[in-house]
C-alpha positions in Angstrom: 21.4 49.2 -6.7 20.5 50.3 -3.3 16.4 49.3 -4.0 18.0 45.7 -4.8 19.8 45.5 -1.9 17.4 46.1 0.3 14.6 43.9 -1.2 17.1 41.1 -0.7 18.0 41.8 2.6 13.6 41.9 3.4 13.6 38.9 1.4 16.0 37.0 3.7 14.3 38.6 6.9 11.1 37.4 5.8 12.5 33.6 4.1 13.7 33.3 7.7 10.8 34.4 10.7 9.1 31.8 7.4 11.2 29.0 8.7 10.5 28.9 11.8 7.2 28.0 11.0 8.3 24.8 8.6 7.1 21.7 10.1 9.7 18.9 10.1 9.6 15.3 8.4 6.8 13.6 6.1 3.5 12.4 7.4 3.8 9.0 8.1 0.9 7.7 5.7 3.5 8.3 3.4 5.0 5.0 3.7 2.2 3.4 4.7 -0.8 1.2 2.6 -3.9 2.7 1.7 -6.6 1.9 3.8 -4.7 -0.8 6.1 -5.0 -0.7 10.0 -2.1 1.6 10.6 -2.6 3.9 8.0 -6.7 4.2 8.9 -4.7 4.7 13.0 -3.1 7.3 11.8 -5.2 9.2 9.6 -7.7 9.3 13.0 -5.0 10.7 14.5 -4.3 13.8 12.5 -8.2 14.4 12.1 -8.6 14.2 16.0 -5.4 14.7 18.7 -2.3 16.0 18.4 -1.1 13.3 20.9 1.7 12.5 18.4 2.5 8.6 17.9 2.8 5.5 19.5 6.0 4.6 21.1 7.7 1.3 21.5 10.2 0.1 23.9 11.7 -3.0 21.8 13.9 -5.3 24.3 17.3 -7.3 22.2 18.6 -11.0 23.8 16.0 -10.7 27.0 15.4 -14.2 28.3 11.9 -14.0 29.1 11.3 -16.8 30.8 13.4 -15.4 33.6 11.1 -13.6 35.9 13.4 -10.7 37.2 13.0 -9.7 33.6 9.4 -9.3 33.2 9.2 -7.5 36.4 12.6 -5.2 35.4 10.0 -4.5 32.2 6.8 -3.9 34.2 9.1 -1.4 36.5 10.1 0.3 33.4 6.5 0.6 32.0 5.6 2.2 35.3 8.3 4.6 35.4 7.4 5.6 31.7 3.6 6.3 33.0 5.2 8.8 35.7 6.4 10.9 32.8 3.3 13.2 32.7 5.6 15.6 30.8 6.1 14.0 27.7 4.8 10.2 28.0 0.8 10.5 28.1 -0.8 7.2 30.6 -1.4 4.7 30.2 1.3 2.8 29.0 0.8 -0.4 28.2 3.0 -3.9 28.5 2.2 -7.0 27.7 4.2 -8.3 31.0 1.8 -7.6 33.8 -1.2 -9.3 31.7 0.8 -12.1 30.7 2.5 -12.4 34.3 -1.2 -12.4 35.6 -2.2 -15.3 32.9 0.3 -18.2 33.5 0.2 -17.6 37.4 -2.6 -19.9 38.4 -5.1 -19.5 40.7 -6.7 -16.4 39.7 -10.1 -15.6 39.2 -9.5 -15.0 35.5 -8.3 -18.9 35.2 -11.3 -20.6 34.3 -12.5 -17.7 32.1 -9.1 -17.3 30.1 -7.4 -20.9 30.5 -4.9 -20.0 32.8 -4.7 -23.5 34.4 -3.7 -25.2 31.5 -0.8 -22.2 30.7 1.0 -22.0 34.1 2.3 -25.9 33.0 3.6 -25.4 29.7 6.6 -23.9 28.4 7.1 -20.5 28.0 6.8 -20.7 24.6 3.1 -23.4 25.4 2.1 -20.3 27.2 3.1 -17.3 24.9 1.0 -19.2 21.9 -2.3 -19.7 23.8 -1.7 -16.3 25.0 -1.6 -14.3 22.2 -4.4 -15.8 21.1 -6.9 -13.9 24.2 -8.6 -11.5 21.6 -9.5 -8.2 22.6 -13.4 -8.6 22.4 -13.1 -11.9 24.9 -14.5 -11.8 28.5 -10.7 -12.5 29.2 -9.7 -9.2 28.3 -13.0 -7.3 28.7 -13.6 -8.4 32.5 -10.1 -8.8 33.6 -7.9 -7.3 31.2 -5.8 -10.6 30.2 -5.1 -9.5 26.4 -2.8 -11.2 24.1 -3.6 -10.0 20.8 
């Protein structure tokens, strides 16, 4: 009875240094598609860094079109970077580019149609925006990127 007793007891000893060493959660290609954008992101990821996943910041009922907001955001996005502890630079918003798009005058305007943009509507301006791909001289030379 005694032998029992203490293979048990160096069972649970040894079941539980063993947790300690149990990572937590699934891999997130888990519930991801095969081969899509994300899942190909991720997969790079885990072959190459440990620098763990993207984070979002995701904003509810922000009126955008108000400018004290998109420089309240830009604020935040530059405390974030300050983080060196646990945020890794840079972090990126889409604020300061598109801040620096609609205001006209710059030397990006010709280059990414920033004329045109500072009259429309937010909305004008969000739509020909996003659509500044990331190979264009727009966001290559000047970093204006809405895609």
């Amino acid at each position: 009875m005694a032998p029992i007793c203490g293979i048990t007891a160096c069972l649970i000893v040894i079941g539980a240094f063993a947790c300690k060493k149990l990572l937590l959660g699934l891999n997130q290609n888990v519930s991801l598609v095969q081969n899509s954008d994300i899942y190909d992101y991720f997969e790079t990821l885990y072959d190459y860094g440990e620098a763990g996943p993207p984070a979002y910041l995701v904003f509810k009922n922000v009126d955008y079109t108000d400018e004290t907001n998109l420089d309240q955001m830009n604020l935040i996005a530059a405390q974030l970077a300050t983080l060196n502890d646990t945020v890794l630079a840079p972090v990126y918003s889409w604020t300061t580019p598109f801040q620096n798009f609609i205001t006209p005058g710059g030397v990006w305007s010709e280059v990414c149609g920033s004329e045109e943009a500072s009259y429309l509507s937010f909305d004008g301006a969000m739509e020909k925006f996003v659509q500044i791909e990331v190979n264009s001289d727009c966001c290559q030379s000047y970093g204006i990127c809405g895609e």
